[in-house]
C-alpha positions in Angstrom: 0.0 0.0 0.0 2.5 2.5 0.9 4.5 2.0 -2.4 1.2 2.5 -4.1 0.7 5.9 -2.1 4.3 7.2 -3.3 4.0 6.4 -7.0 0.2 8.3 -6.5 2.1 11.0 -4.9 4.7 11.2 -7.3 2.5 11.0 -10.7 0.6 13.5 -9.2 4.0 16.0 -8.9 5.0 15.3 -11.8 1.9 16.5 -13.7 2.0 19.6 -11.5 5.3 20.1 -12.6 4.3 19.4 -15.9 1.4 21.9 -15.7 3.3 24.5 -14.0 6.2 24.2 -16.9 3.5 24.9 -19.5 1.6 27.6 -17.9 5.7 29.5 -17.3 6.2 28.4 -21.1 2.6 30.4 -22.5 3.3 33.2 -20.3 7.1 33.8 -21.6 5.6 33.4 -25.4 2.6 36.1 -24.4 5.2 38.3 -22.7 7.5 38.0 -26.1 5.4 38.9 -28.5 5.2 42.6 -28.0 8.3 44.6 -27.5 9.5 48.3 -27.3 9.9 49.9 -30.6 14.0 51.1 -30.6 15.9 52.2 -32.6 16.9 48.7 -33.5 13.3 47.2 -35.0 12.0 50.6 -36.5 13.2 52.2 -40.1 13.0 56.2 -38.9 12.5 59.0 -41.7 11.7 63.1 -40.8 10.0 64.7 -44.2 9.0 68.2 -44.4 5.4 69.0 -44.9 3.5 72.2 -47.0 1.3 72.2 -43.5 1.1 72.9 -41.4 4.1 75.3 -41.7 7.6 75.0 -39.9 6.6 71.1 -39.1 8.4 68.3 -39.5 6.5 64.8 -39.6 8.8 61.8 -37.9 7.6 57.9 -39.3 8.9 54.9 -37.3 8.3 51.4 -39.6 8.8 48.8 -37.5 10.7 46.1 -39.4 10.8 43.7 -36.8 9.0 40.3 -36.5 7.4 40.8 -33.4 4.4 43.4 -32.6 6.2 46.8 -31.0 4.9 49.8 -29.0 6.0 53.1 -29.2 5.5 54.8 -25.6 5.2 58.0 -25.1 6.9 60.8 -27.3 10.4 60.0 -28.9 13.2 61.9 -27.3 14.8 64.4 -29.9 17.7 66.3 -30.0 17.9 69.0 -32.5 21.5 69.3 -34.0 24.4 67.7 -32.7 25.2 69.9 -30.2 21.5 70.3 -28.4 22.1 70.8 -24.4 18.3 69.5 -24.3 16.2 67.4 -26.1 12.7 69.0 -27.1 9.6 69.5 -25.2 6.8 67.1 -25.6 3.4 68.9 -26.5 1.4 67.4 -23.5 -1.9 68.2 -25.0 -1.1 65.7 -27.7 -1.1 62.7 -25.5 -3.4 60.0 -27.2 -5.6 57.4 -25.0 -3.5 54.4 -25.4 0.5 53.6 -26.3 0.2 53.1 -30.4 1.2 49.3 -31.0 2.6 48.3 -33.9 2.8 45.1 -36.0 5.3 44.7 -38.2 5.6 46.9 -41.0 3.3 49.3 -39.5 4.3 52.8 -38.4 3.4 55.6 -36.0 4.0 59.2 -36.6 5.1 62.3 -34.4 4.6 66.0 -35.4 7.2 67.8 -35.2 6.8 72.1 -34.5 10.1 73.4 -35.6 10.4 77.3 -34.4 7.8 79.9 -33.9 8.0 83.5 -33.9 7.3 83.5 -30.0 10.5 81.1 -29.5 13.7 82.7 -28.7 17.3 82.3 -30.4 17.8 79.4 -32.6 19.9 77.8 -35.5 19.6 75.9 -38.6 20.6 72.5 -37.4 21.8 69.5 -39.8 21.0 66.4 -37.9 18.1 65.1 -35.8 18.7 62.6 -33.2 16.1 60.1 -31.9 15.6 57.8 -29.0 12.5 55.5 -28.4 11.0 55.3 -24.7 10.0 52.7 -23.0 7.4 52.0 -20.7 8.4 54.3 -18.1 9.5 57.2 -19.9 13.0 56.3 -20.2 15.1 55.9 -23.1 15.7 53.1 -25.0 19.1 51.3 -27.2 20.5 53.6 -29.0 20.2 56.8 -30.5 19.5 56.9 -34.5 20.6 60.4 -36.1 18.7 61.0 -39.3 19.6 64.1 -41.4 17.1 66.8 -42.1 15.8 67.7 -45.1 16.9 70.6 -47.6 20.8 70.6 -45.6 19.2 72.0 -42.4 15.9 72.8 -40.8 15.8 76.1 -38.2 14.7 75.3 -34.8 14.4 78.2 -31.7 13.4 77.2 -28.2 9.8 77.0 -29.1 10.6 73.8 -30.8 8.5 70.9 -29.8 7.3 67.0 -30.5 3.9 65.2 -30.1 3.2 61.9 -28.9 3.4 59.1 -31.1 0.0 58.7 -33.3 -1.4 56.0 -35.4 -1.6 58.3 -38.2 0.3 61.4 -39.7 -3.0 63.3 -40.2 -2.9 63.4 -36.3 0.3 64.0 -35.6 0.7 67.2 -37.8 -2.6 68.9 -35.8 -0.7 70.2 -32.7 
């Protein structure tokens, strides 16, 4: 009887284990199937656009294999000598993080100068950083150049949220 008891009570941990494996294995493939758009996954290209004027419109492609999401606003530094990166237009926060699957891409507007802004300078590069979940940056930083050999940018410069679409992204 007792040996009869211990292979019960060993059959029985097994299939725990085996249960437990399987529910750690589908909850590492869930948790793997969406990542952080970086640098690394995305194809990044800055255009000018005929409106509205003195905007810029940022695309991220992401030309990954697994579903990515871009938090937040990207971080952008305006020339490669920027002290700061610019400010984030608040206002154009959107109700949810914009996921995208592969070889899908989100958009951020991109205000340039106004004549309220102070200072400024035509600057040659842009860099870019993602953001993760918590607001931080992400890999590393991807330096496109800007169109026509330089865009001016004063200290009213600023960048939207990511947006699903571009349409969105260019109305702040």
């Amino acid at each position: 009887m007792r040996s009869t008891t211990r292979t019960a009570a060993a059959s029985s941990l097994m299939a725990l284990a085996a249960l437990a494996l399987v529910g750690v294995q589908a909850g590492t493939a869930h948790a793997a199937t969406t990542a952080t758009c970086t640098t690394a996954n995305t194809k990044l290209t800055v255009t000018e656009v005929s409106r509205p004027i003195n905007h810029l419109l940022l695309k991220a492609t992401n030309t990954g294999t697994a579903t990515c999401n871009a938090f937040y606003a990207p971080v952008l530094r305006a020339g490669a000598d920027a002290q700061a990166p610019l400010a984030r237009v608040e206002d154009s926060k959107p109700q949810a993080v914009v996921t995208l699957k592969p070889g899908e891409s989100a958009y951020a507007g991109i205000a340039t100068y106004s004549p309220d802004g102070e200072g400024g300078a035509t600057e040659k590069t842009l860099g870019v950083f993602f953001t993760d979940r918590n607001a931080g940056t992400t890999g590393k930083e991807k330096t496109l150049n800007l169109p026509n050999g330089g865009v001016f940018f004063n200290s009213a410069a600023a960048v939207t949220y990511w947006q699903d679409n571009a349409a969105d992204a260019l109305v702040w």
